[in-house]
N, C-alpha and C positions, 0 to 999 in steps of 0.2 A: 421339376428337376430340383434335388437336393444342392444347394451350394455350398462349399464351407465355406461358415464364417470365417472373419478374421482371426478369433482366437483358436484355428483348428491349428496353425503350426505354434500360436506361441501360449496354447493353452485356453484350454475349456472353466468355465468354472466347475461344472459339478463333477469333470473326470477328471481335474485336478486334484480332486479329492480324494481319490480310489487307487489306494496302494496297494489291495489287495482281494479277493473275493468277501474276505470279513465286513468293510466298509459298507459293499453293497447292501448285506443285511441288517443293515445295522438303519437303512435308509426308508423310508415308506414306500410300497411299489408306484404311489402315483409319481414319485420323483424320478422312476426309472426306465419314464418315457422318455423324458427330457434327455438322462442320459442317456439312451440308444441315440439321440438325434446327435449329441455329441460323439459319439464314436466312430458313427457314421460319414461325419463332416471329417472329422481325424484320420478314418482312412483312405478317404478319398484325395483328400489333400498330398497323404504319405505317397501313395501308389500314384497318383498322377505324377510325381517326380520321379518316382525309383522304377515305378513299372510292379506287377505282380497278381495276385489272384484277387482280383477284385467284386465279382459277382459272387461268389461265393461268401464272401465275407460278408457284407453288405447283407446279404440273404438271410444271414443265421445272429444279426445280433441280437434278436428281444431271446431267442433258444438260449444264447450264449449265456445272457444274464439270468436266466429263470433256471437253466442248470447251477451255475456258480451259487443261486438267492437261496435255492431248495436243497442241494447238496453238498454237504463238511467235505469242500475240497481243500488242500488236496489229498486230506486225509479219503475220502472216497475219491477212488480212482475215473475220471474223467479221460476217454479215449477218444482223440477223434481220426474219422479213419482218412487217408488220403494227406488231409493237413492243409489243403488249399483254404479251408473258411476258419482258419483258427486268428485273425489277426486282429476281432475282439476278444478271443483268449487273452492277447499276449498283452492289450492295452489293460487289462482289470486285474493283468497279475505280477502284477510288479514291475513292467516291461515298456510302459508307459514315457519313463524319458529318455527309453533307447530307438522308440517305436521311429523315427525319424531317419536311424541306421536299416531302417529294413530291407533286406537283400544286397545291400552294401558290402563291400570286401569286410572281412572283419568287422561286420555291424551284426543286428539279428539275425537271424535263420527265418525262412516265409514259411518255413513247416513245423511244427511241435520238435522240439529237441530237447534230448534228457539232460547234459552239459547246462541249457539254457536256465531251467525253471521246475522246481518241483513240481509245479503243477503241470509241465511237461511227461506225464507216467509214463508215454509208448512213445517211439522213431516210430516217425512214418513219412512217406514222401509215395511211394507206392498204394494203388487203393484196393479196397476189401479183405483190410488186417485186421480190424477193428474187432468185428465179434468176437474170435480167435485170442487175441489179445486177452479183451476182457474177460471171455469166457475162462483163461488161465489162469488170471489174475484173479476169481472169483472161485475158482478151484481151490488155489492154492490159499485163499484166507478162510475159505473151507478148513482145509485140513490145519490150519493155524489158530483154529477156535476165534479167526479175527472178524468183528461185527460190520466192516468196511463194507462199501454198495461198489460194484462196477456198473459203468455206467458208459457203451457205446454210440458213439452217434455217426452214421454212415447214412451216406445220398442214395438215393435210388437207381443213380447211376453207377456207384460201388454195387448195390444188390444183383447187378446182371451176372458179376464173375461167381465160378461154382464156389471158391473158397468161401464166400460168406454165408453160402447153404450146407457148405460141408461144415461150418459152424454153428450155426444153427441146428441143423439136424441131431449134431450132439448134444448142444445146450440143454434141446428139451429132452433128450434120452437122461440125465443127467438131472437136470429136474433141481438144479442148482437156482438162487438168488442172482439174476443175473438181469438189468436192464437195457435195452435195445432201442433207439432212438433213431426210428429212419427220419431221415429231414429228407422231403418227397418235392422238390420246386419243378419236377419235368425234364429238367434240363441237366444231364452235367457236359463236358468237354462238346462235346457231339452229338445232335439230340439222341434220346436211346430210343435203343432196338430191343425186336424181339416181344414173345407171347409175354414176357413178364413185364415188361414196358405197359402194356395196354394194360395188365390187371392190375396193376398199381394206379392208375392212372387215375383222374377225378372226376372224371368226367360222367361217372356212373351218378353223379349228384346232382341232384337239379330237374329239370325238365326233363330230361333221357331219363331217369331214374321213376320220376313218374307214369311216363309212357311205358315203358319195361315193368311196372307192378301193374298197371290198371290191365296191361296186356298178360301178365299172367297169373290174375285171379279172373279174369274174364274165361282164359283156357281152361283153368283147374275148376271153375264153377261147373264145364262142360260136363267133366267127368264123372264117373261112380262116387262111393264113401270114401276111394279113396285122395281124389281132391280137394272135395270137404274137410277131410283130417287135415291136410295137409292145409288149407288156408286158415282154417281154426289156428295152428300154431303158428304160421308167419302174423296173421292178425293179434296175437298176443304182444307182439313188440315190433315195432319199427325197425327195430336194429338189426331183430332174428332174420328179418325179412333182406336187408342191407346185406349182413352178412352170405348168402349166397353168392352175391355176385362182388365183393371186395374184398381184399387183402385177408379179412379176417378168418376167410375160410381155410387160407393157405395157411397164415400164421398158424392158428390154432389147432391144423390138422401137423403141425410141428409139434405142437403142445406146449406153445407162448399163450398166454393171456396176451389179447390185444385188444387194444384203445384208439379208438379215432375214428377217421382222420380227425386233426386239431388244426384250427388256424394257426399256424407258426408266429404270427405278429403279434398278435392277442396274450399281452404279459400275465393277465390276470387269471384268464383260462388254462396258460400253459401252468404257470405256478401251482396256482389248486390241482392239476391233474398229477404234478408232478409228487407235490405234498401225499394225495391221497395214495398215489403208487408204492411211496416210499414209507408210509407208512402201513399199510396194510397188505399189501402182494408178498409174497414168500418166495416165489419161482420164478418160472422166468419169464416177462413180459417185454410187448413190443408196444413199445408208443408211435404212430403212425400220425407225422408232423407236419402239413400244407405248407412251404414257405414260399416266395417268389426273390428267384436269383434277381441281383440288382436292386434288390429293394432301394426304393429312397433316393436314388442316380436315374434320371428316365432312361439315357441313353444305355444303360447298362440294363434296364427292364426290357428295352426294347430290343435289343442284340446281344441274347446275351452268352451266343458264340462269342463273339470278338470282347466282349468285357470277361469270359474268363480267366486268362490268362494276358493280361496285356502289358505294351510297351509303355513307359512315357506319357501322358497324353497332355491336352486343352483339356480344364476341369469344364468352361465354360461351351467349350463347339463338343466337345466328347471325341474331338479326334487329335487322331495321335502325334506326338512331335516329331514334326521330320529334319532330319539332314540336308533337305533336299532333294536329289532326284533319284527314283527309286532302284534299288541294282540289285538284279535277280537273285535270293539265294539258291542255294544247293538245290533244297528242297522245290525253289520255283522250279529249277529246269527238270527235276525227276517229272516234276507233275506232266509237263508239259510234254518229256521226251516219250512218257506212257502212253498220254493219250494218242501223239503222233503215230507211234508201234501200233496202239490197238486199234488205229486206222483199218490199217492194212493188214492186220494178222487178229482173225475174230477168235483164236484162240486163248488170245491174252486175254490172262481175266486179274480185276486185281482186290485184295482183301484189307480192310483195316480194321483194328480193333479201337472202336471209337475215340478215333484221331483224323478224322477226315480233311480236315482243313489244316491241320498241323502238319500231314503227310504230304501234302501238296495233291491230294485224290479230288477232291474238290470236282475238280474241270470233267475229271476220266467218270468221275460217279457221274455227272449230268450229261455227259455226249453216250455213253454205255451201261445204260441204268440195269439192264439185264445182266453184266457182265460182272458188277459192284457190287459188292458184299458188306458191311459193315456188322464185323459182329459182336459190338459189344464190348465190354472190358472182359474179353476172355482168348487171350493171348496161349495157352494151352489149344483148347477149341480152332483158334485159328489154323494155327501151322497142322493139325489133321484133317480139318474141313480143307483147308486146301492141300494133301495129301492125297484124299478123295475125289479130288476134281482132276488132280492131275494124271492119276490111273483112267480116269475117264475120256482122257485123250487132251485137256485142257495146261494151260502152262501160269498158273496163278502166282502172282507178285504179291506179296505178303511185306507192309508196308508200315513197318514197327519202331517207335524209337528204342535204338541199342539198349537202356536202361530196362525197357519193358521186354524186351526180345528174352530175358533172364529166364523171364517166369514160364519159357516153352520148351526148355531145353531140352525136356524128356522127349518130348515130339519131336524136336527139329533130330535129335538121333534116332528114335524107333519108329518114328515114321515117315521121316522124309528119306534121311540119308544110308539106314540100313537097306530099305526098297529102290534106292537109287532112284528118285522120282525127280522129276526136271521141275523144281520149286525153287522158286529166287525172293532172299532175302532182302527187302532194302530195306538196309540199318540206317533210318536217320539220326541225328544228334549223336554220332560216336564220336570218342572225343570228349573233352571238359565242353558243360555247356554254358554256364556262367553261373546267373544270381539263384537257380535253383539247387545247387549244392552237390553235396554225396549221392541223394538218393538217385537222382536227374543226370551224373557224369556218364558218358558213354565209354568206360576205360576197360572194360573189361571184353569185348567182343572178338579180340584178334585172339588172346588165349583161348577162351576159350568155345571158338569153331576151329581154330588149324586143327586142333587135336583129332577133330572129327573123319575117319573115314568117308570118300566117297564129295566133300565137302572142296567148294570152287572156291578161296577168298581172296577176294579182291580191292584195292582201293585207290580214289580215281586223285591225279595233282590238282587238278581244276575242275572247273563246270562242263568244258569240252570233254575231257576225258570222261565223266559220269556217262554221258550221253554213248558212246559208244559202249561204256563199260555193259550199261542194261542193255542196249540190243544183244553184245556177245551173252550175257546171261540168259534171256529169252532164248535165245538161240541155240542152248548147251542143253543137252537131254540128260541132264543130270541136276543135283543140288548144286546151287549157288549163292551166293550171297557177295553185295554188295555195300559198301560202310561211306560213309559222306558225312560231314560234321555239320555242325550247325552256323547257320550266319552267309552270308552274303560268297559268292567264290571269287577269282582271280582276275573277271574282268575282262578276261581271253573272248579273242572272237568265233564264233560258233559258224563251225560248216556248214554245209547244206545238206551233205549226206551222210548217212550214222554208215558206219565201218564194223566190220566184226574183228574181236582183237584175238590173235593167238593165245591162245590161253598156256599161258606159263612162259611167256615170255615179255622179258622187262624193256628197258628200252635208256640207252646211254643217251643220257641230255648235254655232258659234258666230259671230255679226256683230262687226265692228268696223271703225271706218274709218282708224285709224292704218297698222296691217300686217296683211301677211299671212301664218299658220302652217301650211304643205301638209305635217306628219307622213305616213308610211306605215305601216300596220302594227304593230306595238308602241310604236312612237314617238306613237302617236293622243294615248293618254291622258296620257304627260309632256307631250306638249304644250299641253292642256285643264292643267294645272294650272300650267306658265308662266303661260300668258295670265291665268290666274286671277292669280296675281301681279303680272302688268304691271299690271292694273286699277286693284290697291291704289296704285301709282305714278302712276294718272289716262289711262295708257296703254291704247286700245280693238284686241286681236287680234281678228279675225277667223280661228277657225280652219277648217278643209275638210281632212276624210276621203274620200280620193279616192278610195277602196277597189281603183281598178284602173289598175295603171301601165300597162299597156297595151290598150286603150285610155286615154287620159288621158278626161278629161271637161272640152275646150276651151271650152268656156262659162262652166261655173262658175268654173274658174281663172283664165280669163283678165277673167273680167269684175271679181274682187276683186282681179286682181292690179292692174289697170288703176285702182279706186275707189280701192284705199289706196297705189299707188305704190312697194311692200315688198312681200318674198315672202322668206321665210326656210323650206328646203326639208330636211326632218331624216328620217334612215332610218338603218336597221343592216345597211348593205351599205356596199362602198366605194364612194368618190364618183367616180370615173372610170367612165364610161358608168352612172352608175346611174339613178335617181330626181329626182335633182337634174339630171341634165345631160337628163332628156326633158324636164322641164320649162322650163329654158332653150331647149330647141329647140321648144316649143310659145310661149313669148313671142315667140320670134323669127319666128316664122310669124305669130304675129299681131300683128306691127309695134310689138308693146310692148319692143322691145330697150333703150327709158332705164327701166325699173322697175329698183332698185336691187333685188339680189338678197346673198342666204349661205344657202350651202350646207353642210348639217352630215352629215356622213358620215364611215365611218372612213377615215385615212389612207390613202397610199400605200407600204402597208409590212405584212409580216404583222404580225400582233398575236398576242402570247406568250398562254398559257394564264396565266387566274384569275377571279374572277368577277365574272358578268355585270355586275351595277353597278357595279366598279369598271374595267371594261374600256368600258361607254357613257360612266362619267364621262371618260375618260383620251381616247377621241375625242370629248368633247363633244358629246354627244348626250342628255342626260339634262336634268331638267326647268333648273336653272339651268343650265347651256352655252344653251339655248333662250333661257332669259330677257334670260343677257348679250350673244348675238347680235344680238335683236331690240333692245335699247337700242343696239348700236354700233351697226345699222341706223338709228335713229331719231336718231345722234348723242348719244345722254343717255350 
């Protein structure tokens, strides 16, 4: 197990030195083993306090230096896709005595950002943009007579979504200068799936590699002249022979030059291959890179699901720092209230796009291995694979965080909700989710599904409420969808038996005849403790748990919006087409267009990574922003 030294919070020597990719070159490579062991120490230390992508980083620093040693960054554009292993990027490039803000309110960014660092060239936070990316970027110095190199690096577990083959496919139509860096550890979020999982895979090296040749020149020996020929040429090169059964058949039937696999840790190997690339290749190649996530951390080699993305930890036990005793989030009880349904109903079936354990599927994957799907980072693919299941008589829960649900929208309209097929969304992390930023907020999802034809949306005040929300969902032979935020719920105690909820109808938690408080969703219970507040001031809320923004529930709403004349409308989504603007289009259909209205929602503007309360205080959304609306409501 790696430890960091003491000088990893208050300074390395030899990474004290490296203010920018220049310095590195400027160092002899055998110095810049020493420094990976520093950086290494540096980010461990960082992330055990702040929390953040820690396998992944760990994984790619000798890549990270031998990119920066070999190529005129940032003059050559340097892409990484996803952004999860860039946090040796950010120590070599200037970013070094911030590196201790990282994921901090107003400290770094955990992902590449262009605001941040020239050597920041692409946003990303989102994975398999990279090719794409670069591929534009090496377009356009194309047509700029500019001699600049793009240069992509994306995991293996990015290669499963189609976008980085639909980038690729053109690369090599194109026949452009364009460099491609898979970094191959096995692993990314959830191990990968799928036929392209196993042909990337390394396993074809070694002993299986030689049983698999001796076994098929042994067959081709059998044959006519034409096995002969054909051992004659694999016996010309090892590699010719390699290339049959590895990456390189695929690559190059793109029309990539491809290289490897490379040890990933091996500075000296990866450097010279990179020199030679860069200096002689003209089109477009793929470098094919062996690394292992966790490098250098054992506990993070050893698991390194749970060191992907982690909280806090013990640098020394490897586990995580607790509060104390553990309190179920959201996502516990989805997982749980699932597999209880898919008890008793073998119909339920449920899909993740490699987010298993983040989704809370975990348990449902092991007790219904037939039933469980994982497919991959291809969130498109999803929502039509289970569009197909569910014409098949089956009722598939598609189990997406809200930020990633984005990238399906054409499906979740022309395939779910135009066929009116009974598919239930559960949007985990909607809502601001903290230290992961813009790319990672779940604020966009109530806009836009209400818009949706055919389309159930609903969202739950507590953990109790979720639990019945997915049985009514299961339940509805039509699209639905479900939204729940991220973190820990309210604590409330859990019945014994799940309920089907009327769908479209809200539910009064509180009278009052001054105003009126329509919260959605996490916003339920700050708003019950405004109004509690108003009270002490002689001021009466009336609140209402609509439970379902789509259908709204036009009676109850409109009947207290109409009695108290005030409607103050709060959710954790943005306020352009959200929550707030259905219910203005429901006043205005029911002729209540003079009800004095505020609408509390987040801005119109990304909102930076930090946490959750102070990102609901900051758009005003949290129990006092409630309270001081409804008095400028009220005039007081």
């Amino acid at each position: 197990m790696l430890l960091p030294s003491s000088p990893a919070k208050n300074g390395s020597a030899l990474l004290d030195t490296i203010q920018s990719p220049a310095d590195i070159r400027q160092r002899p490579i055998s110095e810049l083993e020493e420094l990976a062991a520093e950086i290494r120490s540096t980010i461990i230390a960082t992330v055990s306090d702040n929390g953040g992508h820690l396998g992944p980083s760990l994984g790619v620093v000798e890549l990270t230096l031998a990119l920066h040693y070999v190529f005129n960054t940032p003059y050559d554009r340097l892409i990484w896709d996803v952004g999860h292993q860039a946090y040796a990027h950010k120590l070599i490039t200037g970013r070094r005595d911030r590196f201790h803000t990282l994921r901090q309110y107003q400290g770094i960014s955990g992902f590449p950002k262009l605001s941040e660092s020239e050597y920041d060239t692409f946003e990303t936070g989102h994975s398999s943009t990279s090719i794409s990316a670069a591929l534009g970027m090496a377009m356009g110095k194309d047509l700029k007579d500019d001699p600049r190199l793009a240069i992509a690096v994306i995991g293996d577990g990015s290669m499963t979504a189609g976008m980085a083959f639909e980038a690729l496919n053109q690369a090599g139509h194109l026949n452009k200068r364009l460099i491609v860096i898979l970094n191959d550890n096995e692993m990314s979020i959830s191990p990968n799936v799928g036929a392209l999982s196993s042909f990337l895979s390394r396993k074809l090296s070694g002993r299986t590699m030689r049983r698999l040749k001796d076994h098929l020149v042994e067959r081709l020996g059998q044959l006519s002249n034409v096995g002969e020929n054909i051992l004659t040429v694999l016996k010309k090169s090892e590699e010719s022979f390699k290339s049959f059964f590895t990456p390189g058949m695929l690559f190059e039937a793109l029309k990539f030059d491809y290289i490897g696999p490379l040890p990933g840790h091996d500075l000296v190997d990866l450097i010279d291959t990179f020199e030679t690339v860069r200096d002689t290749i003209q089109g477009p190649v793929l470098i094919h890179v062996l690394t292992t996530k966790g490098k250098g951390y054992s506990f993070a080699e050893k698991d390194p699901g749970t060191f992907h993305g982690i909280a806090p930890f013990d640098v020394a036990s490897g586990k995580k720092k607790s509060n104390g005793k553990k309190i179920p989030s959201y996502t516990d009880v989805f997982g749980d209230t699932i597999t209880r349904i898919g008890r008793t109903n073998d119909k339920v079936v449920a899909i993740s796009a490699a987010m298993v354990a983040g989704t809370g599927l975990s348990t449902f994957a092991e007790t219904f291995p037939d039933r469980f799907f994982d497919v991959g980072i291809a969130e498109q693919h999803a929502l039509t694979f289970a569009a197909g299941l569910a014409i098949e008589g089956f009722h598939p829960v598609v189990a997406i965080y809200s930020t990633f649900f984005q990238r399906s929208y054409d499906q979740i309209i022309h395939d779910v909700c135009i066929p009116n097929l009974p598919v239930t969304l559960a949007i985990d992390r909607a809502g601001v989710v903290g230290a992961d930023g813009p790319t990672h907020h779940g604020v966009f999802d109530l806009s836009f599904l209400r818009i949706i034809p055919n389309m159930v949306l609903m969202a739950p005040k507590d953990e109790e409420e979720l639990r019945h929300m997915l049985f009514t969902a299961i339940g509805h032979q039509g699209p639905s969808a479900l939204r729940y935020p991220r973190g820990i719920g309210e604590q409330v105690a859990l019945t014994e038996e799940l309920a089907s909820l009327p769908i479209g109808k809200g539910e009064l938690l509180r009278s009052g005849d001054d105003i009126t408080l329509l919260p959605v969703g996490n916003r339920v219970h700050p708003a019950l403790r405004a109004a509690a507040g108003l009270e002490k001031l002689g001021i009466q809320a009336a609140v209402i748990n609509p439970r379902f923004i789509k259908p709204l529930d036009k009676d109850l709403i409109c009947q207290w919006a109409e009695r108290t004349g005030r409607v103050v409308t709060i959710e954790d989504n943005v306020r352009q087409g959200g929550f707030g603007s259905a219910v203005l289009e429901l006043l205005s259909r029911c002729g209540l267009s003079g009800v004095k209205t505020s609408l509390l929602a987040h801005p119109d503007r990304f909102l930076e990574h930090g946490p959750q309360k102070t990102l609901w205080r900051n758009s005003s959304i949290n129990s006092v922003a409630i309270t001081e609306a409804a008095l400028r409501l009220m005039n007081q």
